[in-house]
C-alpha positions as a Markdown table, in Angstrom:
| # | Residue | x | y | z |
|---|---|---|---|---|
| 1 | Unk | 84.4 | 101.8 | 103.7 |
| 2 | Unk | 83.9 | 100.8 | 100.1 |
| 3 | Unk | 85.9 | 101.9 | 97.2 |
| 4 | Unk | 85.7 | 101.8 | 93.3 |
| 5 | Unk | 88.4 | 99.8 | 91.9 |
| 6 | Unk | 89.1 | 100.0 | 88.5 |
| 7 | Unk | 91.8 | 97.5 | 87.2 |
| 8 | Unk | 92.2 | 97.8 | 83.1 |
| 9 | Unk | 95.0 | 96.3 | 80.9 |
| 10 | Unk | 98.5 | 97.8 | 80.6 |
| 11 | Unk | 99.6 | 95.8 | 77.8 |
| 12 | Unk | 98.3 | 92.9 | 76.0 |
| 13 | Unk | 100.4 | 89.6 | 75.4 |
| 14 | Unk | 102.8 | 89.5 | 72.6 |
| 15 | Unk | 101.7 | 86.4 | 71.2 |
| 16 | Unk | 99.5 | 83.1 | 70.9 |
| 17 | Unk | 102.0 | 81.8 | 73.5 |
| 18 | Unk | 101.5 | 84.7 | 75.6 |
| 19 | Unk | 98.4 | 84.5 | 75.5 |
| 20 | Unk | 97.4 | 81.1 | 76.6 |
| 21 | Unk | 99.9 | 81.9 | 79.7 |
| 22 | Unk | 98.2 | 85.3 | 80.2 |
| 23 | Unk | 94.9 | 83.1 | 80.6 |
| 24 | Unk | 96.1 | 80.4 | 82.4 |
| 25 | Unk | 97.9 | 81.9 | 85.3 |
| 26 | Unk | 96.6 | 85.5 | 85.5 |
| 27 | Unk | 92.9 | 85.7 | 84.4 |
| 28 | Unk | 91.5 | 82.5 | 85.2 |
| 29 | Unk | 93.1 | 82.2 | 88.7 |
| 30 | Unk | 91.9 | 86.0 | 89.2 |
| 31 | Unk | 88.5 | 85.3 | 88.7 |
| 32 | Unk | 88.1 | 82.8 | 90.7 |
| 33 | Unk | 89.9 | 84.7 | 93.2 |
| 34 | Unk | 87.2 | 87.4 | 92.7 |
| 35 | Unk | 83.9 | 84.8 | 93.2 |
| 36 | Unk | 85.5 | 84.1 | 96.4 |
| 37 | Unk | 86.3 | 87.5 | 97.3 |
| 38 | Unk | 82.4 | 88.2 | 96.3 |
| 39 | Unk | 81.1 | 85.4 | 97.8 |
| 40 | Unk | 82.7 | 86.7 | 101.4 |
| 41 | Unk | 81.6 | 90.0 | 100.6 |
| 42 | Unk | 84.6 | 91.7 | 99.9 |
| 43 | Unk | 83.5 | 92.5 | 96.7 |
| 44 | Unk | 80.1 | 94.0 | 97.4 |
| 45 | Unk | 79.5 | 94.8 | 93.1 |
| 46 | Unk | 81.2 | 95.3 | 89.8 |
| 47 | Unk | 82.4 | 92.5 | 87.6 |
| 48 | Unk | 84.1 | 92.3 | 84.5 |
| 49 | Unk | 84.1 | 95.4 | 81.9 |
| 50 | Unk | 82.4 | 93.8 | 78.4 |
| 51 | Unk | 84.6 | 93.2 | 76.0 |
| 52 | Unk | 87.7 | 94.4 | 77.7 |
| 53 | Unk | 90.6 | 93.2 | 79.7 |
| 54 | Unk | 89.6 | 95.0 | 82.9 |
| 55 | Unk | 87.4 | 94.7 | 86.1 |
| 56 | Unk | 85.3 | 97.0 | 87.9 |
| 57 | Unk | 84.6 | 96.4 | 91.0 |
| 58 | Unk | 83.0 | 98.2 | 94.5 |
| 59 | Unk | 85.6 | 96.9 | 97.3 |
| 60 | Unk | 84.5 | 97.0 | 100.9 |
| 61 | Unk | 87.6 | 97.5 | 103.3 |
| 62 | Unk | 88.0 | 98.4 | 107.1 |
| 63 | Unk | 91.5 | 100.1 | 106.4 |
| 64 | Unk | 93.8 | 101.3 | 103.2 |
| 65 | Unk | 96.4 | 98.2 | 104.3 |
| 66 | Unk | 93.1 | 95.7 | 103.6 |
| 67 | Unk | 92.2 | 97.4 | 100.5 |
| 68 | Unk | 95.8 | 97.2 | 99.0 |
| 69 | Unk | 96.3 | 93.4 | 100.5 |
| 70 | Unk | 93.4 | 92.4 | 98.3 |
| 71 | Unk | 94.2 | 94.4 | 94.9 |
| 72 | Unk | 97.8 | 93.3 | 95.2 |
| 73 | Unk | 96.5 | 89.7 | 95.9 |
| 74 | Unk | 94.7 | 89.1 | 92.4 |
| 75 | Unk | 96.8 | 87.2 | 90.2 |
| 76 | Unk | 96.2 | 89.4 | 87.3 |
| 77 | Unk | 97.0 | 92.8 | 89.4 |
| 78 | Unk | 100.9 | 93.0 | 88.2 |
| 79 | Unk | 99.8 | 93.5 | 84.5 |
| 80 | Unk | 96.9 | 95.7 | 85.2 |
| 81 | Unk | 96.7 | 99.9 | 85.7 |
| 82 | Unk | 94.9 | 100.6 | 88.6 |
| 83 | Unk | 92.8 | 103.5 | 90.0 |
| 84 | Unk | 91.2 | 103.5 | 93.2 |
| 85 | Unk | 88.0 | 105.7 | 94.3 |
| 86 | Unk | 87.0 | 106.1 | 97.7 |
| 87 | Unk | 83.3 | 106.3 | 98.2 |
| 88 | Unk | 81.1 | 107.9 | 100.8 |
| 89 | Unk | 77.3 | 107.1 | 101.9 |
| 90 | Unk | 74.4 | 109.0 | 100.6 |
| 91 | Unk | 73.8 | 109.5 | 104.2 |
| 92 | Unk | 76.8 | 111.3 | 104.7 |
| 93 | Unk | 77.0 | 113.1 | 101.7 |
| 94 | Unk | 73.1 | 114.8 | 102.6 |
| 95 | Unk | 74.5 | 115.1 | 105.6 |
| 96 | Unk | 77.4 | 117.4 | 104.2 |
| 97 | Unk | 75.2 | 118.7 | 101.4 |
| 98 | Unk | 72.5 | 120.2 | 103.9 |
| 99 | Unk | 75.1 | 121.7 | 106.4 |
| 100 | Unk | 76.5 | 123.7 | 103.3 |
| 101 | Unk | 72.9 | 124.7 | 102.4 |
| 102 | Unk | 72.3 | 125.8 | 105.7 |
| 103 | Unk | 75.5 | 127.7 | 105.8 |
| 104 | Unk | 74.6 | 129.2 | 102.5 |
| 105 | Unk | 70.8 | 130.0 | 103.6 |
| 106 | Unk | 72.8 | 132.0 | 106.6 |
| 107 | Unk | 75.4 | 134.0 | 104.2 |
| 108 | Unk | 72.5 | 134.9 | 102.5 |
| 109 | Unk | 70.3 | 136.2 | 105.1 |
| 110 | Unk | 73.2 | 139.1 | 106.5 |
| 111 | Unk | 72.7 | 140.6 | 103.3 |
């Protein structure tokens, strides 16, 4: 199943100090983390937001456990507000959309 993972800043570093730590250990080391996690196709699309602190990304997962397992896992995640959106198929959202037409097509033929 994939979901949209959206990942955006909670609160910026205090200082220059801060800063270069905030770099260093969280967003660096969290986008390398996210190549890898692309590259193995965990991260099917989505990137970095332009000129922001936050990612976007489309997750693919087999279970809610992996899904949290890999949010919790990037570096960056502690500092972050997240929001998670499962996505369906077009496939099975025609599917649902065309059984709910039919049903409507029905309700209005008893009239």
């Amino acid at each position: 199943m994939n979901y949209l993972v959206e990942l955006k800043l909670a609160h910026r570093p205090a200082n220059q100090q801060e800063g270069i730590v905030f770099i260093e250990q969280l967003i660096l080391p969290t986008l390398e983390l996210c190549k890898k996690l692309e590259a193995q196709k965990k991260i099917v699309a989505g990137g970095p937001l332009s000129g922001a602190v936050a990612l976007s990304l489309i997750v693919s997962a087999d279970s809610a456990q992996e899904l949290d397992d890999l949010i919790t896992s990037l570096p960056v995640w502690p500092r972050m507000e997240t929001t998670v959106t499962p996505l369906t198929t077009f496939d099975v959202r025609m599917r649902a959309v065309r059984a709910r037409l039919e049903q409507l097509k029905t309700q209005g033929g008893d009239r």
